[in-house]
N, C-alpha and C positions, 0 to 999 in steps of 0.2 A: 504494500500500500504506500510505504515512503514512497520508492522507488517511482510508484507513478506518480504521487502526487509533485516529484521532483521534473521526472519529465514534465509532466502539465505544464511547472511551471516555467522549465525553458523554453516549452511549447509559447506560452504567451510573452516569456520573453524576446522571442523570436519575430514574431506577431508586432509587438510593440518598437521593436527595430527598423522592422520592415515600412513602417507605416511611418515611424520617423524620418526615416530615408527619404522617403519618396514624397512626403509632406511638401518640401517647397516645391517640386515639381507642380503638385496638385494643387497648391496655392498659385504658380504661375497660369495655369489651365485655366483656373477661375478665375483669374484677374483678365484673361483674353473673353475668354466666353462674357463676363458683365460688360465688354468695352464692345465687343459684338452686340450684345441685347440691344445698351444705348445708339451705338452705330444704325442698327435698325428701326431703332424708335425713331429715331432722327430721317430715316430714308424712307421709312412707308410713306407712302403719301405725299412725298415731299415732290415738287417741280425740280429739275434739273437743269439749269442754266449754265455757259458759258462765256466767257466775259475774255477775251481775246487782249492783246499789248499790242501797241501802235509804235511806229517812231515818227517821226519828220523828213519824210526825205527835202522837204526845203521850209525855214525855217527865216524868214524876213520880218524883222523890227522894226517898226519906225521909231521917230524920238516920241520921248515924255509928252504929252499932252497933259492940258489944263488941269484934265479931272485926275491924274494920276496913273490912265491908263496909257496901252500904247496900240497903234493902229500893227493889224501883223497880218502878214499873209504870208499861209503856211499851206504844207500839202503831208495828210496824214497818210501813212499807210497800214494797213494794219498785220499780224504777225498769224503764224499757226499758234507761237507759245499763249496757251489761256490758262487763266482761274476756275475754277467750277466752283460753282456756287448752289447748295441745297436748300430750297427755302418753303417752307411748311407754314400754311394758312388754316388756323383751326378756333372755332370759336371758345370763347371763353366760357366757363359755369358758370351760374347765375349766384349758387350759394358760395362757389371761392369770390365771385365779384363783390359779394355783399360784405363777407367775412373781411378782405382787405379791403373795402371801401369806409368800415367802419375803425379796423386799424390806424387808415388813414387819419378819416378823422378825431382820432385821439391824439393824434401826433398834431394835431394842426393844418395835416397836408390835405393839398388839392387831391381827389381820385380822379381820372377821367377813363369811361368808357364809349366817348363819343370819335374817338380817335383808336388805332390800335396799340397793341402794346408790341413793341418791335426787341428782339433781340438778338445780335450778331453775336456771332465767333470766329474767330480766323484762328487759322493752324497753318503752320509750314509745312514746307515739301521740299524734296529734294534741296536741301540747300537753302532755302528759303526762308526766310524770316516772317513773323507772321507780327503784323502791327495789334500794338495791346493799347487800344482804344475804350473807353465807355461806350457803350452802343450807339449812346446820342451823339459820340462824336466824329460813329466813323458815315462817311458818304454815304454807304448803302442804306441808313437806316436814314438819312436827311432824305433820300431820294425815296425811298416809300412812308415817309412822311408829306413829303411834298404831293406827292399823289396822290396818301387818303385827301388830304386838302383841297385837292384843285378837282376829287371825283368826289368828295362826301363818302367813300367807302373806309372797309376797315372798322365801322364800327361792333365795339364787344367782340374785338378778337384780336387773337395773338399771333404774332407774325415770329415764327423762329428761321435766321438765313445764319445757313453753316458758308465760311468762304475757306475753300481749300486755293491756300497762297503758292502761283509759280511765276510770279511776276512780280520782282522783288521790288522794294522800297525806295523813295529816291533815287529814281533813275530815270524817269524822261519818258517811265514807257508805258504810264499813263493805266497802271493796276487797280487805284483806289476808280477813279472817274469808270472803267470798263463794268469792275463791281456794281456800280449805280447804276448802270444801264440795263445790268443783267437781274440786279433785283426787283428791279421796277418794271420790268418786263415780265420776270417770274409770277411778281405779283400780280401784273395785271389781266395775265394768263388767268390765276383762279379768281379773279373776280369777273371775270367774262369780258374784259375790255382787250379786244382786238391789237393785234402790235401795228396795224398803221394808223390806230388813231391820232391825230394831231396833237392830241392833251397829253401823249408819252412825250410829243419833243418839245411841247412850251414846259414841261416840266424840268426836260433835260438842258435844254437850255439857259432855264433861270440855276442849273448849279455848276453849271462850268463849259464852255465850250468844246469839251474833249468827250465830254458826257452825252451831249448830242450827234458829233459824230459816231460814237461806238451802235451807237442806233442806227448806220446805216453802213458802218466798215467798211471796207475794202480799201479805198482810194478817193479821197479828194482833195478839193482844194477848197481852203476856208478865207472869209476876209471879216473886216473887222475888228473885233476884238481878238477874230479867233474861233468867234459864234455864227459866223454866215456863210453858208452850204454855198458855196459859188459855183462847183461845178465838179460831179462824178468823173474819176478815172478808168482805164482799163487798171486794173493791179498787175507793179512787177512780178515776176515770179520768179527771184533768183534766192536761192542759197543763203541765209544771213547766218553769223555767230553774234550772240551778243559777250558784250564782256564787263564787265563791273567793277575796279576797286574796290578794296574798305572803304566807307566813311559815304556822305552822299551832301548834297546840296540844297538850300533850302532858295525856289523860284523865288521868291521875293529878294532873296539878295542877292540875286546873280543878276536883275532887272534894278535892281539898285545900282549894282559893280557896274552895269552896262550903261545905265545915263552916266556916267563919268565919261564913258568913250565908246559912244556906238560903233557899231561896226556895222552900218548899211549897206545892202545889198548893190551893187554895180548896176546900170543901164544891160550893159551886158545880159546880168545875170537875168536882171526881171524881161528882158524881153525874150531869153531861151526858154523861163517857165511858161510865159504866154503861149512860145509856139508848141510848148508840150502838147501831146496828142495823146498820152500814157503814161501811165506810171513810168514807164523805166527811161521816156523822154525827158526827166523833171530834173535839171542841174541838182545837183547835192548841193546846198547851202545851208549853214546854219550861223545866223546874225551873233548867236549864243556863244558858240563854241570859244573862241578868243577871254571873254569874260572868264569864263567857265572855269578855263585852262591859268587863268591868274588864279582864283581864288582855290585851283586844287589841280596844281605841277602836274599831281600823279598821271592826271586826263592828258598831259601832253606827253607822258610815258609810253600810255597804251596807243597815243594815234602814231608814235614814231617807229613801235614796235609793230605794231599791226601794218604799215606800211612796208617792212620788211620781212613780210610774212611771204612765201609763195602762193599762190592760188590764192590772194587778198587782191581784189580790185578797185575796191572802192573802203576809204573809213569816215563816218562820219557820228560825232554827239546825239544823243536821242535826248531832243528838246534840251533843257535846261541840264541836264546829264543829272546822274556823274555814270550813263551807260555809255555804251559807244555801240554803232554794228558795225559791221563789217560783211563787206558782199563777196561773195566766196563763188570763183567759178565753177566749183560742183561741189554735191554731198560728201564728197572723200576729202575734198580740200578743208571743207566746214569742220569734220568731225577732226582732222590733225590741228587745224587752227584752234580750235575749241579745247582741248586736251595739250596743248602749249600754252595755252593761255593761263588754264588752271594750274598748270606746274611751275608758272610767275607768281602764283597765290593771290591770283584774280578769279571770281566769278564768274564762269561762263557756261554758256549755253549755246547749240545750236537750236536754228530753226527757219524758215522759209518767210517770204512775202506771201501774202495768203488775199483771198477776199472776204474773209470771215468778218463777223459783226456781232455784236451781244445778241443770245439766240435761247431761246428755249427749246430743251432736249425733247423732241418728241413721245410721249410715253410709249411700251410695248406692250 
């Protein structure tokens, strides 16, 4: 009877080894499996949108103007690299609206259900940084605020938009403005508002010029401030890398560095855009680039290096930078240029001129 009751207990000794062993294993399982549940919670039902990177293949400044603006005529093109954006439209309960509306007011605060209630997330990728905003501050949620306003929709309901970030930060290529486009289009998908109603681009237009082109991508040419659709292009379609530096630039002060010493565009230059016929007719200019390049050396590192690349054709600033592209006479050229670039301990990425535009992913 010892005897067994001795084995027994190596028996569960044994049992209880085993089970410790393999404990963190089973706690890693379970920590993927809850992050799949939420992952799903988040994607049932969710719209799928895409939200594409632009650059400038010609970028013209005029000077300072009275009001502080500057008159510009640019020609955006826009990229394969995009965002995806998952954004879920679901009404609110009537007894949590009451529960926190009385919360509310115990605290003093305002409740409102006549507006929705919007909340973002961004996450990185590949490499990517993902901007850690308050919701109210980041674009995507101004721009489907601005829409429940200017449609009266949205009300008692909650607006959840995941942004999976591949369009890095401070760089010219126009990630936060493409998001706008793509949420307010998401959204306006489940509220039954057609994407060529007119009230998506007086909406996009009152948040930034770049916000209303992504509403129609591919190629054009803008005047103005920046905000006036002048005239659709064919899209080039060559080969780009983009490449990145640390550190990035803030547009206001490159537009400050640059009233010090414009650098306007030549006769030359604006009557070869005139003749453009295509995208891939549009001189490369960018009025920025010179600025750019005082307030951060490094950007006149990558244009000097990138012009001594093989199979580099063309380098040009993307907008205010601190990106740069670079046109690459084939995919084989892009992918050795791109994998040099990163072993300078720059940021880079291939990718192509595309005609893609903020789109919502058709459901299956």
């Amino acid at each position: 009877m010892a005897e067994q009751n001795n084995n027994q207990g190596k028996d569960v000794g044994r049992s209880h080894q085993a089970l410790t062993q393999s404990a963190p294993v089973d706690m890693i399982a379970m920590a993927r499996e809850a992050t799949l549940r939420d992952q799903a919670a988040m994607y049932a039902g969710a719209t799928k949108a895409v939200a594409p990177a632009k650059v400038n293949l010609y970028l013209g400044v005029g000077e300072s103007r009275a009001d502080g603006y500057h008159d510009v005529t640019t020609v955006l093109q826009a990229l394969m690299l995009h965002d995806v954006l998952y954004v879920r439209v679901k009404d609110l309960d009537p007894v949590v609206v009451e529960y926190e509306r009385s919360l509310a007011e115990e605290k003093g605060q305002e409740y409102r259900t006549d507006v929705p209630q919007v909340r973002v997330i961004c996450v990185g990728s590949e490499g990517v940084e993902a901007p850690q905003l308050p919701s109210e501050q980041n674009l995507a949620c101004k721009a489907v605020m601005a829409l429940a306003e200017a449609t009266g929709k949205g009300q008692n309901q909650a607006i959840d938009i995941r942004i999976e970030k591949h369009i890095p930060m401070e760089a010219g290529l126009g990630g936060g403005s493409s998001d706008a486009a793509a949420a307010m289009l998401a959204v306006a998908d489940a509220w039954g508002i057609d994407a060529g109603d007119p009230v998506l681009t007086q909406v996009a237009a009152g948040l930034g010029a770049d916000v209303a082109f992504f509403l129609t991508g591919g190629c054009a040419q803008l005047d103005g401030v920046g905000e006036v659709l002048q005239r659709k292009l064919p899209a080039r379609k060559s080969n780009v890398v983009l490449v990145k530096p640390e550190g990035g630039l803030s547009t206001a002060q490159v537009y400050q560095e640059f009233d010090a010493a414009p650098d306007l565009p030549s006769a030359e230059v604006q009557e070869a855009l005139a003749a453009a016929g295509c995208g891939a007719e549009v001189p490369l200019f960018n009025g920025l680039a010179s600025t750019a390049e005082r307030l951060m050396p490094e950007l006149a590192r990558v244009r000097e290096w990138a012009a001594e690349q093989e199979g580099v054709t063309d380098v040009m600033l993307c907008g205010s930078g601190s990106a740069s592209f670079l046109v690459c006479s084939s995919f084989e050229d892009a992918c050795r240029v791109s994998a040099a670039a990163m072993a300078q301990g720059w940021w880079a990425r291939t990718t192509s001129f595309s005609s893609l535009r903020a789109a919502v992913v058709p459901k299956q």
